[in-house]
C-alpha positions in Angstrom: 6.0 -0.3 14.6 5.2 3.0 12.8 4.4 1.3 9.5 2.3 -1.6 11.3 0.1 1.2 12.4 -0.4 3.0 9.1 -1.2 -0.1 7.5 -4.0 -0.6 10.5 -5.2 2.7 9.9 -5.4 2.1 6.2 -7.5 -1.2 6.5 -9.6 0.7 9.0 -10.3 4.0 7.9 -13.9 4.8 9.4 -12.3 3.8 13.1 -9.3 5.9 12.6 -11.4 8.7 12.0 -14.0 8.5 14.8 -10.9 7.8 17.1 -9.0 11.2 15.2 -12.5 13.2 16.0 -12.8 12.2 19.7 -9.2 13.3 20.3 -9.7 16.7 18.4 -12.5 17.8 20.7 -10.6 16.6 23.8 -7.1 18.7 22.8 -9.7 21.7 21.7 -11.1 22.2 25.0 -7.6 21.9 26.9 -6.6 24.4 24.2 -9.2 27.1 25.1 -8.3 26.8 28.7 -4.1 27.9 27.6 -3.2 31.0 28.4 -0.4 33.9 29.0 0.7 36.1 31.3 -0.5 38.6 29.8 -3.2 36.8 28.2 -5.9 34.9 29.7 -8.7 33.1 27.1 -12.4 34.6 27.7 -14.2 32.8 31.0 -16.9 31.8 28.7 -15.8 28.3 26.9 -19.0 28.1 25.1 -17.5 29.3 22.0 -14.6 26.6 22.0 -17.3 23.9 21.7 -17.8 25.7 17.8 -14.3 24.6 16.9 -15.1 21.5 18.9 -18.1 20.5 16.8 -16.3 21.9 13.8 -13.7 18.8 14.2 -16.1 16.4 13.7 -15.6 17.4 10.2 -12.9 15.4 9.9 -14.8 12.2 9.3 -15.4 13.5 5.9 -11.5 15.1 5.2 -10.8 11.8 3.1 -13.3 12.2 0.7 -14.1 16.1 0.8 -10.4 17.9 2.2 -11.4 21.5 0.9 -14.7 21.2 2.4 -13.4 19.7 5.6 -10.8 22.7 6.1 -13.4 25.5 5.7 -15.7 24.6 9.3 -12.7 24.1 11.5 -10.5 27.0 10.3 -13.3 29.6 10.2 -14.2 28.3 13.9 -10.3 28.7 15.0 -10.7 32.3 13.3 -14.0 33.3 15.5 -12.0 31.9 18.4 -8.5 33.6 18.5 -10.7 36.9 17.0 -12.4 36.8 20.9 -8.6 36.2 22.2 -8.3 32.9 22.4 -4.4 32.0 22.1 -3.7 29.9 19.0 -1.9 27.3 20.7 -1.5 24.2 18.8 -4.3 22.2 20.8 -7.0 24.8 19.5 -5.5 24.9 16.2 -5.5 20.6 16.4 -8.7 20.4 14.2 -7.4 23.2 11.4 -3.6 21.3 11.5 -5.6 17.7 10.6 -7.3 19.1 7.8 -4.1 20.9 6.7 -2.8 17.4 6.3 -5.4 16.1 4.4 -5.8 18.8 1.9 -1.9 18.5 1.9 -2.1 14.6 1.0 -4.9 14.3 -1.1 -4.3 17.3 -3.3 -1.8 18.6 -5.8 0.6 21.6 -4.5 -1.1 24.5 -6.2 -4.4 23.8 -3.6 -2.3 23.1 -1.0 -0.5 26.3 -1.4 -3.8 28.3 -1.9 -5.2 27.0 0.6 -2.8 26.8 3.1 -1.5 30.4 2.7 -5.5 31.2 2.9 -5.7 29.7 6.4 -2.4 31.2 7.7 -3.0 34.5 6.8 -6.6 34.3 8.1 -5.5 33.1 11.4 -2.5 34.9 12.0 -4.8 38.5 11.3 -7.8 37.5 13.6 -5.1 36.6 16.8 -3.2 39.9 16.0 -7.0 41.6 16.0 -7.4 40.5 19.4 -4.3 40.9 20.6 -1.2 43.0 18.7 1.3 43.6 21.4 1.9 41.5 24.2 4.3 38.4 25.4 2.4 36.2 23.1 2.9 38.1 20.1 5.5 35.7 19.2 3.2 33.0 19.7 0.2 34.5 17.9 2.2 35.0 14.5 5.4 33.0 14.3 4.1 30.2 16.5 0.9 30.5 14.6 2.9 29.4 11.0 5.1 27.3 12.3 2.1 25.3 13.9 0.3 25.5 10.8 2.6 24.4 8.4 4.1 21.4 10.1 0.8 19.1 8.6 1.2 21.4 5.5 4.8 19.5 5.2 4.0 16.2 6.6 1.0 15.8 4.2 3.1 16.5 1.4 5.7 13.9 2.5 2.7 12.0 2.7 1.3 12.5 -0.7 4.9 12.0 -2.3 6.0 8.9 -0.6 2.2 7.3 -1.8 3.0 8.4 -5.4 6.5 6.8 -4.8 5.1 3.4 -3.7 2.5 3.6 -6.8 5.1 4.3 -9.7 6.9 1.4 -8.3 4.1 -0.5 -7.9 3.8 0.2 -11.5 7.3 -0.2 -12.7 7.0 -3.7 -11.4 3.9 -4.2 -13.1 5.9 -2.7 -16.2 8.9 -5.4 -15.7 6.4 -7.9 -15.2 4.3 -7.8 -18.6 7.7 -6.4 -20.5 10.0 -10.1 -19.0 6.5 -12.2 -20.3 6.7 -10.5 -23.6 10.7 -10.9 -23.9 10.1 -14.5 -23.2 7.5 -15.1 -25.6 9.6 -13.0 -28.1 12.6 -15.3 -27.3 10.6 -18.8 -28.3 9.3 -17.4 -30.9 12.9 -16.6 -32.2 13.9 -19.6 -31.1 11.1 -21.5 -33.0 12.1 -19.5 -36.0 15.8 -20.7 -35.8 15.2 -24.2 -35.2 12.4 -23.7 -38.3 15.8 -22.3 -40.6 18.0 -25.3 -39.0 15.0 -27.8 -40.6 14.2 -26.7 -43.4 18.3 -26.1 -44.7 19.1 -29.9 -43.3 16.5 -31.4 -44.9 15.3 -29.5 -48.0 19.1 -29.2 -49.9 19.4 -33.2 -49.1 16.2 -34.1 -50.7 16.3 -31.7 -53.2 19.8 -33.9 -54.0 18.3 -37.0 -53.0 15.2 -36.4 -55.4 18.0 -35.6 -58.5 20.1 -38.3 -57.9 17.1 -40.6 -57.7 15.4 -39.2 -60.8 19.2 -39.7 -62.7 19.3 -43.3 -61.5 16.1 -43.8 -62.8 16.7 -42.6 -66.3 20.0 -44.6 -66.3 19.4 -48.0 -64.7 18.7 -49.7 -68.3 20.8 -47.8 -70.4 24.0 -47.2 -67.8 24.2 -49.5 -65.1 27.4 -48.9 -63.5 27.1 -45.3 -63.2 23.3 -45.8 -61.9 24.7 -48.1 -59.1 27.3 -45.3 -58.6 24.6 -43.2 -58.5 22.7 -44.5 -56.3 25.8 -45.1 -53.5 25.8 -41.3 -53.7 22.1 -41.7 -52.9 22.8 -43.7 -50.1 25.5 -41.0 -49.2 23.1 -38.3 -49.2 20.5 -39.8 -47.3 22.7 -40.7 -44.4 23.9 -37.0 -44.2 20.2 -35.9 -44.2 19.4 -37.9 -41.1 22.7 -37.1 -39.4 22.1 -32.8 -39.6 18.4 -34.0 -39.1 19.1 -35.5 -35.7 21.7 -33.0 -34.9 19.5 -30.2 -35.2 16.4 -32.5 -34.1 18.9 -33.2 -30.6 19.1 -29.6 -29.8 15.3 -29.2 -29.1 15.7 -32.2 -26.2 19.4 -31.4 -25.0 19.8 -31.3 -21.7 22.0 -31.5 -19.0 22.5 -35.0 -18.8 26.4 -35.8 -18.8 24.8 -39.5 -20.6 23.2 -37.3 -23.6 24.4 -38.2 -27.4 26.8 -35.2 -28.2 25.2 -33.1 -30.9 27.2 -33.0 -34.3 29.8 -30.5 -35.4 28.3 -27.5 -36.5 28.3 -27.1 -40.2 31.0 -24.4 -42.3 32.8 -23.5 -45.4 35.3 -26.2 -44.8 32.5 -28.5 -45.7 32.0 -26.8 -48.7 33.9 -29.5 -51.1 31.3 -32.2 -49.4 28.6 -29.9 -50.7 29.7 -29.7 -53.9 30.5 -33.4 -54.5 26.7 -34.1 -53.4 25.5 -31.3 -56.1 27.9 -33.2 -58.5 26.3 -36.7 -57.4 22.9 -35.1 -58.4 24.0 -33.3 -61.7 24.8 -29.9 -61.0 28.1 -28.6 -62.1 29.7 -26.5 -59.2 32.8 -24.2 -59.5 34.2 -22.7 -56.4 36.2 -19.2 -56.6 37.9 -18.0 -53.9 39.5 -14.2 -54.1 41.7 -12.8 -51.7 43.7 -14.8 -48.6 40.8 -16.5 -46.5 39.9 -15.1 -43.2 38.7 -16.6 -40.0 34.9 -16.7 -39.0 32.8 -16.7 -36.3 31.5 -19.6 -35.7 28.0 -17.9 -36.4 28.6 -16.3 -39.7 30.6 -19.3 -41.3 27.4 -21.3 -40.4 24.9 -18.8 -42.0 27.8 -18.8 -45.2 27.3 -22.7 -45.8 23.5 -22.2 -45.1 23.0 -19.9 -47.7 25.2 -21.3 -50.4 23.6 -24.4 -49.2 20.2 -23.4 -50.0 21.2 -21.4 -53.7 22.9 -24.8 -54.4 19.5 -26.7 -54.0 17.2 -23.9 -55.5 20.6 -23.9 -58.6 19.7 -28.3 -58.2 16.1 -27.4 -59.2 15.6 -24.4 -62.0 19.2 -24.2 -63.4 18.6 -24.9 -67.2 22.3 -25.8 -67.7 22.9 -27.8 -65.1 26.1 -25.5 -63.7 26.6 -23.3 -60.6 30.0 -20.9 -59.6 30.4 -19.7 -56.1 32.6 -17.3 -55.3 33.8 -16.2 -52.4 35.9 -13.0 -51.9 37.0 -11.8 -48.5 36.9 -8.2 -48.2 38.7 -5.9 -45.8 35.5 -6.5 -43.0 33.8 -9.1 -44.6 32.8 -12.2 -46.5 31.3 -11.1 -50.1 29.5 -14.6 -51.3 27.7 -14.5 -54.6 26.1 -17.9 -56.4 25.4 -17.6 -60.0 23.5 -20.1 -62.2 23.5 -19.8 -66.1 20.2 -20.3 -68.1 17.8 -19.0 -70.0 15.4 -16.5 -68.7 11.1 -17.2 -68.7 9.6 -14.3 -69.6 12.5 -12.1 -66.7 11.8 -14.5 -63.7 12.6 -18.0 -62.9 9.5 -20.7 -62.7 7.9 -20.3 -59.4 9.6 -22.7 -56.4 7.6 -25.3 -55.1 7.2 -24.5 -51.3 6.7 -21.0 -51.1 10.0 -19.6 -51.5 10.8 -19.9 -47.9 14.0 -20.8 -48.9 15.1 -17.1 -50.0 13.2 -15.8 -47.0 15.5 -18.4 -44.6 18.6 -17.0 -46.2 17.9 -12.9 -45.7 17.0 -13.8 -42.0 20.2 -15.3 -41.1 22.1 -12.6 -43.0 20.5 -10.3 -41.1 21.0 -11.9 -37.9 24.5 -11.5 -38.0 24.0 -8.3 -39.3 24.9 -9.2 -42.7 22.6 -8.4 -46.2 21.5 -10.5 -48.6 19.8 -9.7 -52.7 18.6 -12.6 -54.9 16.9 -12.0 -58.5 17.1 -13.2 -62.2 20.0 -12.2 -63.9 18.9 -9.8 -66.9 21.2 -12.2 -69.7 19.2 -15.1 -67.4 19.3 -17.6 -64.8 19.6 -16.6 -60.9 22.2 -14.9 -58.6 22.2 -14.7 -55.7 24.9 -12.0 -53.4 25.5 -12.0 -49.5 27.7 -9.7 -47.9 28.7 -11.4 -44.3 31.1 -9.8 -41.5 33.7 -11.6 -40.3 32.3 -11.1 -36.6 28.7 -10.7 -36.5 26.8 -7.9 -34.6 23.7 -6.6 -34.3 20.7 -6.2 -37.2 20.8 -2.7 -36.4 24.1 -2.0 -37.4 23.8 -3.7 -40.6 24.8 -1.8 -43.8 21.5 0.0 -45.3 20.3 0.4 -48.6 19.5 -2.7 -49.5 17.9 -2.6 -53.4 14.7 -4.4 -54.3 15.1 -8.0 -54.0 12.4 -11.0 -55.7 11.4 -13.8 -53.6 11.9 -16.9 -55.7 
């Protein structure tokens, strides 16, 4: 009931105000009329209609609350100065703009101000009358009266900053949940972007080889160019198979009749790999150090991905036509490096076709398992390329720092 009203009185502010007024002037002329027994108000009530007029004021309190205080608290001063008792019916106009100076200004000027008008009035009804039955009543009764709108303004003035800062904290949550979605497609785009370009760039990278050896051999060698181009056939299929897995994830649904999406790729893929890098001409030696550990399913993905993709770029620029990997699993984590042999242009490899967004792919998934990643020229030539993986991935930020500089290829 109470909060149905307020919100009335909001919506109709002017109303409120001339209805506030009206009811001022009535309680200020029962007020003058209270008295003691031994103290009766003057017979003249001509002065009460000063502090009567003096509550009009409080049509402007919204917009001007210092102003507004002044008229009716220097007419309750004249009054209880002549013996008027300060009862809180004559005090009604000085309480109301008490409350608005309270709820539309900071504590400092309320405290000014408010100590200002106590002090004033409590002085003047002691000038008029220091000893008496109402003595109580013309000081203590005089504060309390007084500082009851003091309070209540205050409550006021806090509870409308309360409903503001949450207001604006929802506001806040708002704009901060639209940006953390917008942040989440875009990694999301950026994943499925890695997923593409690994499935499909290493199998036609192998593809293109294995076509260009079949080529070169179909006059001279026959059989192995038919062999050749089974492997081919090999490669291709794999390529349409990761393809449509990773292609599936983007329209996966619920649906108990949807195709179930392929295995996710690891390192105990890694012999099919190297028999595809083989099929396209690329010598690859694997080297495994230390007793093999188990991996997230996360970081032995973003493994295969990356010795995936130094395979392709090794399928490309290796002069010799060889590879190692080697793979050594430390106390906390996976330690991959892929080396190619060959002879160094001028301290850097030809530039990739593409972009290098290969290299780039790679140090963003070692990072997002909070791994690191370096890939240069080797100073005796060809390429290397290092990875240090944990076994359970966490976040970026706890990644080991320190990283040296690294060339994109």
């Amino acid at each position: 009931m109470t909060s149905n009203l307020e919100r009335r009185a909001e919506r109709h502010t002017r109303p409120t105000d001339v209805v506030t007024a009206v009811a001022l002037c009535v309680c200020t002329l029962f007020g003058a009329q209270i008295s003691t027994s031994e103290s009766s108000p003057p017979r003249a009530l001509w002065p009460a209609w000063i502090l009567v007029l003096s509550g009009a004021a409080v049509l402007a309190a919204r917009s001007h609350p210092r102003a507004t205080l002044a008229a009716p608290a220097t007419a309750a001063a004249v009054l209880t100065a002549r013996g008027y008792l300060p009862s809180p019916l004559l005090l009604a106009p000085v309480m109301t703009a008490l409350y608005w100076v309270a709820a539309l200004t900071d504590s400092r000027t309320t405290n000014i101000y408010g100590s200002a008008t106590v002090a004033v009035l409590v002085a003047t009804s002691l000038a008029a009358a220091p000893l008496g039955d109402d003595f109580v009543l013309r000081t203590v009764g005089t504060i309390l009266w007084l500082l009851l709108p003091v309070s209540l303004g205050g409550t006021s003035r806090f509870r409308r900053a309360y409903l503001e800062s949450v207001k604006a904290r929802a506001a806040h949550a708002e704009r901060t949940r639209e940006e953390e979605a917008r942040l989440r497609v875009a990694e999301e785009r950026m994943r499925i972007a890695r997923e593409l370009h690994d499935a499909v760039a290493h199998h036609m990278a192998v593809a293109h080889a294995q076509a260009g050896t079949a080529a070169h051999l179909a006059t001279t060698q026959p059989d192995q160019t038919r062999k050749i181009l089974a492997d081919l056939v090999g490669t291709t299929t794999s390529a349409l198979l990761e393809l449509r897995a990773t292609v599936g994830v983007l329209r996966h649904t619920a649906d108990p009749v949807a195709d179930p999406l392929a295995p996710t790729p690891g390192l105990d893929r890694l012999p099919e790999l190297v028999a595809a890098c083989a099929s396209a001409g690329l010598a690859v030696t694997v080297t495994t150090e230390e007793e093999a550990r188990p991996l997230s399913p996360g970081v032995d993905l973003t493994a295969y991905r990356i010795i995936q993709e130094a395979l392709t770029n090794a399928t490309k620029h290796a002069a010799d036509h060889t590879a190692r990997v080697r793979l050594r699993y430390d106390t906390s984590r996976l330690l991959i490096t892929i080396t190619n042999d060959g002879a160094a242009h001028d301290g850097a490899l030809p530039p990739m076709p593409g972009g290098g967004y290969g290299l780039m792919g790679m140090r963003e998934r070692a990072h997002s398992v909070g791994g690191e990643l370096r890939a240069g020229p080797r100073p005796e030539g060809g390429f290397e390329v290092t990875a240090a993986l944990p076994f359970q991935p966490h976040t970026p930020a706890d990644a080991p720092a320190g990283r040296g500089p690294e060339e994109s290829r």
